[in-house]
PAKENU-857506 format. One line per field, with one value per atom (N, C-alpha, C): residue in three letters; residue number from 1; atom name; x, y, z negated. Coordinates in pm, whole numbers, plus 32768, in hexadecimal, padded with zeros to 4 digits. Example, Ala and Ser with C-alpha at 12.3 -4.5 7.8 and 13.67 -1.06 7.14 Angstrom:
<sites>
residuo <- ALA|ALA|ALA|SER|SER|SER .
num <- 1|1|1|2|2|2 .
atomo <- N|CA|C|N|CA|C .
c1 <- 8527|84CE|8528|8505|8557|850A .
c2 <- 7DC7|7E3E|7EB6|7F1F|7F96|8003 .
c3 <- 7CF4|7CF4|7CF4|7D3C|7D36|7CED .
</sites>
This chain:
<sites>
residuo <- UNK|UNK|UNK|UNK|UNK|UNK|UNK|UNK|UNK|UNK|UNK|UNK|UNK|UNK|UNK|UNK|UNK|UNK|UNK|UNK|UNK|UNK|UNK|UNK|UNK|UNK|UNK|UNK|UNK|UNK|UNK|UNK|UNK|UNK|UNK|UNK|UNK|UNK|UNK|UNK|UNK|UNK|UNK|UNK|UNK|UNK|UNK|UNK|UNK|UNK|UNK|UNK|UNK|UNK|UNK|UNK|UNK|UNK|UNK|UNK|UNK|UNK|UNK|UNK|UNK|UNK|UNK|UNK|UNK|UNK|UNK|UNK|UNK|UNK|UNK|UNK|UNK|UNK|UNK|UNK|UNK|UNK|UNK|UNK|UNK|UNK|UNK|UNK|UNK|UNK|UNK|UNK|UNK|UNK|UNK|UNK|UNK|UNK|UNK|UNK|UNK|UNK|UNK|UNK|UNK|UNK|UNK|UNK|UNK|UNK|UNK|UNK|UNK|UNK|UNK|UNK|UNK|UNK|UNK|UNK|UNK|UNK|UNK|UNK|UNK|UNK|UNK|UNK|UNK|UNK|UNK|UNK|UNK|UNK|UNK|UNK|UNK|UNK|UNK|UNK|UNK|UNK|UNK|UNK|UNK|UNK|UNK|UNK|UNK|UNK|UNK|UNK|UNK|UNK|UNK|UNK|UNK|UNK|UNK|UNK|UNK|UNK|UNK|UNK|UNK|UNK|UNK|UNK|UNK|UNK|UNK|UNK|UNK|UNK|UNK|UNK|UNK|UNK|UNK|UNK|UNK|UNK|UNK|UNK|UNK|UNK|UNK|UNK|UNK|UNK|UNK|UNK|UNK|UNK|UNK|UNK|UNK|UNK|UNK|UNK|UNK|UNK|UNK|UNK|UNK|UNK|UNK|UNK|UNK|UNK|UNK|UNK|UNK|UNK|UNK|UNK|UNK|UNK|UNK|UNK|UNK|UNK|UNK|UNK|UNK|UNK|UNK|UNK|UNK|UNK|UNK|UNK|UNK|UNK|UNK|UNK|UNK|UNK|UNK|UNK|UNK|UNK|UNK|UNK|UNK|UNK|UNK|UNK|UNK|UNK|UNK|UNK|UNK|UNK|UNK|UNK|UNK|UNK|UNK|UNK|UNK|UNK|UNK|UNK|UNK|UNK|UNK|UNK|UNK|UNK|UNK|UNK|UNK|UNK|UNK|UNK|UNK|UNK|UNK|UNK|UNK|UNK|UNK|UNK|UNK|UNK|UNK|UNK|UNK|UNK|UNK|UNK|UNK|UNK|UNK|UNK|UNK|UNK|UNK|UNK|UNK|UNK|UNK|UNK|UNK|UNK|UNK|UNK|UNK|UNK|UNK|UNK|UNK|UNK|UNK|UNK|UNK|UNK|UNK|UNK|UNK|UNK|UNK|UNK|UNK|UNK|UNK|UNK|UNK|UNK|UNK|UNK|UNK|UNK|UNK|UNK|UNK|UNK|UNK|UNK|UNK|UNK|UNK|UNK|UNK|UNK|UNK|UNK|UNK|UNK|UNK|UNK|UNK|UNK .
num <- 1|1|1|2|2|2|3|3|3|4|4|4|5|5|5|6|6|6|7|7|7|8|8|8|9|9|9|10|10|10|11|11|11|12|12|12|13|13|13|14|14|14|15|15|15|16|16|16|17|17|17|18|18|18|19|19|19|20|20|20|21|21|21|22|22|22|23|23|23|24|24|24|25|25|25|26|26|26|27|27|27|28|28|28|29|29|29|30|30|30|31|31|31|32|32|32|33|33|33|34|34|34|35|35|35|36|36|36|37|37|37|38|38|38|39|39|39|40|40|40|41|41|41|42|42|42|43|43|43|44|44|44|45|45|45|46|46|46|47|47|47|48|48|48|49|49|49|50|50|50|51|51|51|52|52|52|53|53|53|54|54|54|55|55|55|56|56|56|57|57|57|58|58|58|59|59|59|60|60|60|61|61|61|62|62|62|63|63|63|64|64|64|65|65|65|66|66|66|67|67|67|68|68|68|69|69|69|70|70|70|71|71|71|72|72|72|73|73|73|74|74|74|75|75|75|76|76|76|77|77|77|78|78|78|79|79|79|80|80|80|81|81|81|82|82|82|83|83|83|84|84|84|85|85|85|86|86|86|87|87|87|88|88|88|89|89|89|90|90|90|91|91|91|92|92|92|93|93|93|94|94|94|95|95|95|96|96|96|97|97|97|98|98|98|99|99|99|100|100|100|101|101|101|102|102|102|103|103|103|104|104|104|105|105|105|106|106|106|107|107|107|108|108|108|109|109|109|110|110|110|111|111|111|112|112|112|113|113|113|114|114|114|115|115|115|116|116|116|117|117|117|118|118|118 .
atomo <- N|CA|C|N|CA|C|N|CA|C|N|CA|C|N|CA|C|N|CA|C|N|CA|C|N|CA|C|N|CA|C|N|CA|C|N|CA|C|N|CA|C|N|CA|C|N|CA|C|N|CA|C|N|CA|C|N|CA|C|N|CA|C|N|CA|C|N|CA|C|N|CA|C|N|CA|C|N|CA|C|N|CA|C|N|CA|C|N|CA|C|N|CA|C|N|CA|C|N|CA|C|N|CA|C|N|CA|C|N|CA|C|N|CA|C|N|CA|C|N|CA|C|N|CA|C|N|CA|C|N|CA|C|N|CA|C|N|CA|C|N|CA|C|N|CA|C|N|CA|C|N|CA|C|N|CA|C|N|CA|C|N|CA|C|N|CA|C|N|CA|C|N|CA|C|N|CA|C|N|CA|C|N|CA|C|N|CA|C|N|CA|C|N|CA|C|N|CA|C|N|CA|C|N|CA|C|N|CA|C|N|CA|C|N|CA|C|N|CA|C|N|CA|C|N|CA|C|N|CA|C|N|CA|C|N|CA|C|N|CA|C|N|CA|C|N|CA|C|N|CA|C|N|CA|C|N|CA|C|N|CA|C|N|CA|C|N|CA|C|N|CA|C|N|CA|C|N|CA|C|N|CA|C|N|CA|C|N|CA|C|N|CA|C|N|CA|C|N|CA|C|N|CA|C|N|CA|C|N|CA|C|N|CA|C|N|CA|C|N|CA|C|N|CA|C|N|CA|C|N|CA|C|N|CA|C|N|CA|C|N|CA|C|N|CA|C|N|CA|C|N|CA|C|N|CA|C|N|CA|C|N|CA|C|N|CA|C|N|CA|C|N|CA|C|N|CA|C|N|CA|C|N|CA|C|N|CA|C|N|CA|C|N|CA|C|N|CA|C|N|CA|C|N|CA|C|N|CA|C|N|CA|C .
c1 <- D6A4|D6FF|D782|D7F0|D884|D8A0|D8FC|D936|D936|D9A0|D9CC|D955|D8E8|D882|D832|D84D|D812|D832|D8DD|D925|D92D|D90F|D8E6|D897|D815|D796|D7AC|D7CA|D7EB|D7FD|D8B1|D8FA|D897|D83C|D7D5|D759|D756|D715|D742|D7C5|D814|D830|D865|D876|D7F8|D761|D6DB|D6A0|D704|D6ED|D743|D7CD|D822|D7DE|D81C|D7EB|D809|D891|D887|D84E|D7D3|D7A1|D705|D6D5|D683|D688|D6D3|D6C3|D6D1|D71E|D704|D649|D625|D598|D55A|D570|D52C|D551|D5C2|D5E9|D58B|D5B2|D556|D4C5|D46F|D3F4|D3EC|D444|D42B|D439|D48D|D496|D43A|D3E7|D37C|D2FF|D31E|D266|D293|D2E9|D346|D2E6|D282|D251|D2A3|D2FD|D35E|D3A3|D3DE|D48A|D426|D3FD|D39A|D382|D356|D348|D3B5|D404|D481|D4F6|D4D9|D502|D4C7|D450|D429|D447|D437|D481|D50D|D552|D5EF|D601|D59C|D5B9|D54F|D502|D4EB|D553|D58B|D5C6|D64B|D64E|D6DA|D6AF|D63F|D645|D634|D613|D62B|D6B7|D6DF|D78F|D7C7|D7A1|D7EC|D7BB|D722|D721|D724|D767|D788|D846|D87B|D900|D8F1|D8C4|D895|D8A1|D82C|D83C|D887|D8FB|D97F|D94C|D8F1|D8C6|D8DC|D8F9|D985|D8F3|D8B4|D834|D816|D7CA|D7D8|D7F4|D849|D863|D81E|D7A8|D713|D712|D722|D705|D762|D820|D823|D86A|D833|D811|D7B0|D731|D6C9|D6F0|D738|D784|D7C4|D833|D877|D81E|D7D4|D776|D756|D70C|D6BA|D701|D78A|D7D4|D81C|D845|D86C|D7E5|D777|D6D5|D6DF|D6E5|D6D6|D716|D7BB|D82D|D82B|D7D4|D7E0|D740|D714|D6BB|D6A5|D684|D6B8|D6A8|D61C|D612|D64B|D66A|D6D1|D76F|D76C|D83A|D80E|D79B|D796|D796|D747|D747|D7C8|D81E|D8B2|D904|D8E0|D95E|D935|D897|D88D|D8BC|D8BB|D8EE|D943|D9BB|DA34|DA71|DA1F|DA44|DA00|D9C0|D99A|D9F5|DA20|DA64|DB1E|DB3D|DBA9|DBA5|DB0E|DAF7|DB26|DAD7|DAF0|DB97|DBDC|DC3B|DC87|DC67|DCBF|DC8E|DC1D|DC06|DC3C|DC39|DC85|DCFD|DD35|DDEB|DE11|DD90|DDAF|DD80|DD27|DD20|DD85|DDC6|DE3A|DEEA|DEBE|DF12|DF00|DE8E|DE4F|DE74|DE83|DE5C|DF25|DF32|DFE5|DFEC|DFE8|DFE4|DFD7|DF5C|DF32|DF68|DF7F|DFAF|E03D|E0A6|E13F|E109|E0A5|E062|E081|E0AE|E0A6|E034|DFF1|DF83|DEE8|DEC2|DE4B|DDC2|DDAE|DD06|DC95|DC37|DBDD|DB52 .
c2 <- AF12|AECE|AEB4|AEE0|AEBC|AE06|AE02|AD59|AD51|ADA0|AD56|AD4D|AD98|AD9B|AD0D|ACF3|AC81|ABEA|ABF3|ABA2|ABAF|ABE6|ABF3|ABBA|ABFC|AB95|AB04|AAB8|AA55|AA0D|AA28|A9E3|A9CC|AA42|AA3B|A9CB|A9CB|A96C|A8BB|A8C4|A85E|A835|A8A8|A872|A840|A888|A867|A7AF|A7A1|A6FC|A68D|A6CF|A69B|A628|A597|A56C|A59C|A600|A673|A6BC|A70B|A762|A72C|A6A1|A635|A61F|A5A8|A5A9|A63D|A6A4|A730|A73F|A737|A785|A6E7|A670|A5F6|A629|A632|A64D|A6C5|A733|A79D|A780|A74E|A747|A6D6|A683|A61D|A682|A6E7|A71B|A771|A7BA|A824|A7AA|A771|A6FE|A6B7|A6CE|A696|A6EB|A701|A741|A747|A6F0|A6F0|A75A|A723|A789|A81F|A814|A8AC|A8EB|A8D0|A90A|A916|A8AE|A8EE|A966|A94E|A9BB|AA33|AA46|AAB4|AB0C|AA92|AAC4|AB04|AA82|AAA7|AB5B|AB64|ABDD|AC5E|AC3C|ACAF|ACA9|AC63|AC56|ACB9|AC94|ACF1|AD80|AD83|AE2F|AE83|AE0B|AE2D|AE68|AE0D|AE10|AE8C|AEA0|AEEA|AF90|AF88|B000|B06A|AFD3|AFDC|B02D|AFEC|AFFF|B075|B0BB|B134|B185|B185|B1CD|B1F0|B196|B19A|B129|B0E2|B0A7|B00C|AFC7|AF75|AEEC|AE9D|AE34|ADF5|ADF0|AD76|ACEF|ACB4|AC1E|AB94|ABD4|AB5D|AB7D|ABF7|AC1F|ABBF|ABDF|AB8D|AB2C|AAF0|AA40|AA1C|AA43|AA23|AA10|AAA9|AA9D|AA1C|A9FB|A969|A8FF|A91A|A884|A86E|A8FF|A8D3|A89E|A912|A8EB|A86C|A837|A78C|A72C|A75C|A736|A708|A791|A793|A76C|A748|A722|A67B|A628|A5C3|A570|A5BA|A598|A578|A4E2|A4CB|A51B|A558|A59E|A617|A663|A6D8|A68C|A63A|A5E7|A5C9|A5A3|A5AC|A617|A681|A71D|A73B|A723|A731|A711|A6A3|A64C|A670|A68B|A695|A716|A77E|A7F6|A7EA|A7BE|A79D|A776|A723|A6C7|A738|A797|A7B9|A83F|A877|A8E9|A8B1|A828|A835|A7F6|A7FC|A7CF|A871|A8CD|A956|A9A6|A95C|A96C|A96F|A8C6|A8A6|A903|A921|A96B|A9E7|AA16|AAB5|AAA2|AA3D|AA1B|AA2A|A9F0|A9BD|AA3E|AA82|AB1A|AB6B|AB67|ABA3|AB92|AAEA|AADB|AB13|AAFB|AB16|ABB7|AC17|AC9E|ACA8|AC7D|AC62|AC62|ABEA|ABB3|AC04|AC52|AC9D|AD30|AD57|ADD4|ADA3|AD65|AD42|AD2E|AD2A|ACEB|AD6D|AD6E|ADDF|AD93|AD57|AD44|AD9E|ADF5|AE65|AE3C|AE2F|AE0B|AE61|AE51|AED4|AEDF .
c3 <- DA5A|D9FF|DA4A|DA07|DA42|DA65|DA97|DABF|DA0F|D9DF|D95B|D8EB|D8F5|D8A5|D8A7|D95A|D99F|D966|D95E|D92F|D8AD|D868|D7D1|D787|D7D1|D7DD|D7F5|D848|D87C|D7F2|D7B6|D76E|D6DA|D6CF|D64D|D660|D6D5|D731|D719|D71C|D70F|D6AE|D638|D58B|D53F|D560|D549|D55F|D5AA|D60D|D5A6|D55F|D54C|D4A1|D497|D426|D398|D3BF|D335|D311|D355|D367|D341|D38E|D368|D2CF|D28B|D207|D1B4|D1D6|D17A|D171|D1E2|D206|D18B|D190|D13F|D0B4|D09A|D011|CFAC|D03F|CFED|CFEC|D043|D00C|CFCC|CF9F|CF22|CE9E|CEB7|CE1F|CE0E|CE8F|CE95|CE45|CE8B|CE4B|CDA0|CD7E|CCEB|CC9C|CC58|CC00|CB78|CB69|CADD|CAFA|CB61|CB9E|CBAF|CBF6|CC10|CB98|CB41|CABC|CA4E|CA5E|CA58|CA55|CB08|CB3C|CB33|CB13|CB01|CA63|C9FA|C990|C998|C9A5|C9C5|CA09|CA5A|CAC1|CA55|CA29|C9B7|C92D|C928|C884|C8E7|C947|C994|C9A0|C995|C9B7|C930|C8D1|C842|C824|C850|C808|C85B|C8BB|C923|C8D6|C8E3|C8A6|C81C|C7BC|C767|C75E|C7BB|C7E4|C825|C869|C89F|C84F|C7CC|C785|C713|C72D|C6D7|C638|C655|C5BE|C5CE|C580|C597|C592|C5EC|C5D9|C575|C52A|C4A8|C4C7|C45A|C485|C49F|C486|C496|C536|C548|C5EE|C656|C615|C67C|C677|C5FD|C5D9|C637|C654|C6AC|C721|C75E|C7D2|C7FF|C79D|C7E5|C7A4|C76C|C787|C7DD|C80A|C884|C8F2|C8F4|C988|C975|C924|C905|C919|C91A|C91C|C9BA|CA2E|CA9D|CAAF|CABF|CAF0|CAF4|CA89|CA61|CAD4|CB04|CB36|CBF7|CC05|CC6E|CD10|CCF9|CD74|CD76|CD16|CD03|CD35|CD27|CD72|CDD4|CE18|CEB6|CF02|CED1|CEDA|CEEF|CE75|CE9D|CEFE|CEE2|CF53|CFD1|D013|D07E|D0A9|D041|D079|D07A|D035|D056|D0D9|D0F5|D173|D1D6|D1EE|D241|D258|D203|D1DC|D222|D1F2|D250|D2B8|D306|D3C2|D3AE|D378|D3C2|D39C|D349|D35D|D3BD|D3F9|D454|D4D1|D4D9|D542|D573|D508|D4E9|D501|D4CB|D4FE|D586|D5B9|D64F|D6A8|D678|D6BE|D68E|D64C|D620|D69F|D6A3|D6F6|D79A|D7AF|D81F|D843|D7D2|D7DB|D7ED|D792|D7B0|D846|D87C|D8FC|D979|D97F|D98A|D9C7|D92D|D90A|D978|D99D|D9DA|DA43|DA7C|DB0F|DB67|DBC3|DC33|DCA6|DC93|DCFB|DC9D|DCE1|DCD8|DCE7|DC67|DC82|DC7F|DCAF|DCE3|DC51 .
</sites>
């Protein structure tokens, strides 16, 4: 394994530790054990492949179809462990923002450096 693979590892090492990364992993298995939201979601995600392969085949969905659709997704959306789900990915999505910023700068930094690393 390379240094940077090394140091790669590491930082996945490090975001895994982080309390954003913590409540994501709580959030999602609150919504995995949600038998509402779960069934839900599983509708929501077949009524989608309805519509989709309805649109595929150029045939325009019936309107009961996707009346159901935003029920459901106003259904899930309204439901509290689906907004923790959210928010935690949210919050975890811009730790790895900032991270990426900062290897960005780093690679900047870097990249102008005339000292040679092996």
């Amino acid at each position: 394994m390379s240094k940077i693979q090394e140091m790669a590892l590491d930082l996945g090492k490090m975001l895994g530790r982080t309390d954003e990364y913590k409540a994501l992993k709580r959030a999602a298995q609150s919504a995995d054990e949600d038998r509402e939201l779960t069934s839900l979601r599983n509708e929501l995600e077949g009524l989608e492949s309805e519509l989709m392969t309805s649109l595929r085949a150029g045939t325009e969905p019936a309107d009961e179809m996707k009346d159901r659709y935003e029920e459901l997704a106003r259904t899930l959306q309204s439901r509290a462990a689906y907004q923790s789900l959210v928010a935690a990915q949210s919050n975890f999505d811009k730790l790895l923002q900032k991270v990426n910023e900062t290897i960005s700068r780093g690679i900047q930094e870097g990249s102008e450096s005339r000292i040679i690393m092996p």
